[in-house]
N, C-alpha and C positions, 0 to 999 in steps of 0.2 A: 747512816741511812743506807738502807739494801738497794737492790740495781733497780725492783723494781718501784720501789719508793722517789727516788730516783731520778728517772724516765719521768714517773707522775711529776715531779717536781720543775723538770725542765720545759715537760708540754704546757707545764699551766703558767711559765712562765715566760715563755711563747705566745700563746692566747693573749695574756695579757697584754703584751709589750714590754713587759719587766727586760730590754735584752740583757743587762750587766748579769741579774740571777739565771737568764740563762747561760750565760757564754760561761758561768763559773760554773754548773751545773756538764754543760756539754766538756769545760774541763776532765772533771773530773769523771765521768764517764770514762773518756777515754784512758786516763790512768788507771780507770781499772779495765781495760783491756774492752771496753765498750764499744762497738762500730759508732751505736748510733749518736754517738758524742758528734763521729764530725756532723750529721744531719743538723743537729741542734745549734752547734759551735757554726756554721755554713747562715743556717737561717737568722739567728742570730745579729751577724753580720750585716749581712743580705737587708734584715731590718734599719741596720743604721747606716747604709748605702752604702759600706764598706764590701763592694762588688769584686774586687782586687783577691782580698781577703778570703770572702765566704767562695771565690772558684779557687782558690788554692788549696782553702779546707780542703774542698772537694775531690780535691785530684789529689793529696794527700790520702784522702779515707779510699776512693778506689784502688790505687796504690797498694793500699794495706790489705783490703778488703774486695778485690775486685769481683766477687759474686756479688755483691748487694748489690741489687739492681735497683732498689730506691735509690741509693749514693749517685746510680747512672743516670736514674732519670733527672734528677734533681741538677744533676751537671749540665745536661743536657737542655735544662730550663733555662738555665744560668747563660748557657755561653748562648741559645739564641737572644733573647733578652741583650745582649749587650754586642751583638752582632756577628757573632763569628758561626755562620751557616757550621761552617764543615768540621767542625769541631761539637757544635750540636748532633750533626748525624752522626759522627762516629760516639756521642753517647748513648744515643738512640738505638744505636746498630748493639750498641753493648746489654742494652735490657732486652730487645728479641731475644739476642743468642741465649738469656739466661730461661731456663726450664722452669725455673721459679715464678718466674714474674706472674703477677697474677692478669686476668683479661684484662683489668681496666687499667695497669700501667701497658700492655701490649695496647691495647688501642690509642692510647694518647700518643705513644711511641710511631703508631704507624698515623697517626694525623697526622705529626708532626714533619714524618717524614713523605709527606706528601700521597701516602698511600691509604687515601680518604674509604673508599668501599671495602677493602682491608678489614682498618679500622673497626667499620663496622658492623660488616661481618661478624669480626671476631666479638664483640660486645653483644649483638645479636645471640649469638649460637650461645654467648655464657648466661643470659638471661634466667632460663630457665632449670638452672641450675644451684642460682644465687642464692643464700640464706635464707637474705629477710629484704626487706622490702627497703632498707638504707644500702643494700648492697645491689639490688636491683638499679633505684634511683644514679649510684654510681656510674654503673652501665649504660644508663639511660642519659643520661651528662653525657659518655664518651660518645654517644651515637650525636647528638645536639650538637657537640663541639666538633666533630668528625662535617657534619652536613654546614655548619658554619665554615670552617675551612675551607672547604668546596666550593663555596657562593651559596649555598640554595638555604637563603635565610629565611624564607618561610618554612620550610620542614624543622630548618633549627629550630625557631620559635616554638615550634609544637611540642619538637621532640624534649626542650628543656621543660615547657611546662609539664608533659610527663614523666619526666625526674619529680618534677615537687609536687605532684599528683600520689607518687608514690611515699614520698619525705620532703617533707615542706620547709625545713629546714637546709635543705643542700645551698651549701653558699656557693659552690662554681654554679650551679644552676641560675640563682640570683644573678649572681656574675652577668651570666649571656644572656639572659632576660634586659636587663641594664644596656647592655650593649647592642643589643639588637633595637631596644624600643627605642632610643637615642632621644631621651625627653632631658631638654634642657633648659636652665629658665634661671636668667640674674636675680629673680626671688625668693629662691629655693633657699631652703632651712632645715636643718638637721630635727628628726622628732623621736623620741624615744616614747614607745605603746606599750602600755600593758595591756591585754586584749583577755575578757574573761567571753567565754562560749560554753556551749553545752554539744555532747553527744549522746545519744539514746540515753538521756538519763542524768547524766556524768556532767556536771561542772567541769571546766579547765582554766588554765591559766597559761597564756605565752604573753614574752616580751617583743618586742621587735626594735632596729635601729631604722628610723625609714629618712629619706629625702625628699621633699615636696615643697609646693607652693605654703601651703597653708595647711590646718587641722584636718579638714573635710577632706582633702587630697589625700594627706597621710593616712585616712583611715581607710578611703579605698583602695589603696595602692597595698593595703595590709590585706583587705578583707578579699580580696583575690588569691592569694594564700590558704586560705580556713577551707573547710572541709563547706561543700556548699550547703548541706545542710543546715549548719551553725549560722550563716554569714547576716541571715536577718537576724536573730536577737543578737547579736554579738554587741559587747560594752567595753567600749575604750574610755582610757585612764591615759590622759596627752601631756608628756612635758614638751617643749619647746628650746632645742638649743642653740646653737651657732648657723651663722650665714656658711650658705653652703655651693654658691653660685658655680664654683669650680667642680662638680661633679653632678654626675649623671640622674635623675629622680627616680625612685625605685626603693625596693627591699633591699638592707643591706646584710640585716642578723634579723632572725626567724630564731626563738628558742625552744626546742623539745616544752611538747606541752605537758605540764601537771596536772594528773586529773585532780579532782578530790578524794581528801584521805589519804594522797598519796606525797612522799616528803619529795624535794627536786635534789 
């Protein structure tokens, strides 16, 4: 298998939860001389709470590799998450300094480190610069998460809905949407939707993972999502999973839509 064959092998076993096909996948990476093995090998880890572990990876792959300033930020994630402030900011401080980094790990880096209007600034000014509208929506997350950190959870609120205004699909967007709405209910149940809609014309097709009360909840909790055009004919296809009383109601997976004619 080639490096980038690879890579594809380890993210999509990743996604999945497969960790053992990842952690042997981020092996072997780094045998062949691959950074991004520790990334892999680190989340991996991280997935099966072996925290110890995935911050050693960590500080191993900087070590080796100390321009990746993913490996920094990632470290960085790592050590606030299990408490250690100053150890966070000096990996924080490590993805500033790099020239590389792109705006939307510098603005996570400057929320992070307390330097909220920074932050976003810096995701402001890259705006208008960005690709496409999934690199936009990035940007547009780091300002919501920037104005969340702050307190000023109404702006956040806004600013996340336009992230998924832009890609309705962003899952930190979902994320702080979840958290900010703080809708919770001992009835809540896991629903997985197929949602079929039309655009000028065009059939589609997305899935979703959603949290709710019931059916009817789950389909508006979805249909806030869809392009507002779409949102009256839209036709749900509802399975019903597990009790879900432990978590928060809301989108949790949104999938790139298929139009028609076209394969996913």
């Amino acid at each position: 298998m080639d490096i980038d064959s690879l890579i594809q092998h380890a993210d999509e076993a990743l996604e999945t939860g497969n960790d053992q096909v990842a952690i042997a996948a981020g092996q072997r990476l780094i045998e062949l001389r691959h950074a991004y093995g520790f990334e892999v090998l680190a989340r991996a880890y991280w997935a099966r709470d072996e925290k110890t572990k995935a911050i050693r990876t960590l500080q191993d792959g900087v070590a080796k590799a100390p321009k990746l300033w993913p490996l920094w930020q990632l470290l960085g994630d790592y050590w606030t998450d299990v408490g250690d402030e100053k150890r966070a900011k000096e990996s924080y401080e490590q993805v500033l300094a790099n020239e590389a980094a792109d705006s939307v790990a510098r603005a996570h880096a400057l929320s992070e480190l307390d330097r909220h209007d920074e932050a976003i600034a810096t995701a402001r000014e890259a705006l208008d610069d960005a690709e496409d509208d999934q690199e936009r929506a990035r940007l547009q997350y780091s300002i919501a998460y920037a104005l969340w950190s702050k307190g000023d959870n109404s702006a956040a609120l806004q600013a996340a809905w336009d992230a998924i205004a832009l890609h309705a699909s962003n899952e930190d967007a979902m994320w702080l949407i979840r958290e900010l709405e703080r809708r919770k209910s001992k009835k809540a149940m896991q629903f997985r939707l197929i949602v079929e809609g039309a655009l000028k014309g065009r059939r589609y097709l997305v899935t979703y993972e959603v949290v709710a009360d019931d059916e009817d909840e789950a389909r508006d909790l979805a249909r806030r999502f869809e392009p507002e055009a779409s949102r009256q004919a839209l036709m749900f296809d509802i399975k019903k999973g597990g009790k879900a009383a432990d978590l928060p109601k809301g989108v949790y997976f949104r999938s790139d839509a298929v139009f028609e004619g076209e394969s996913d």
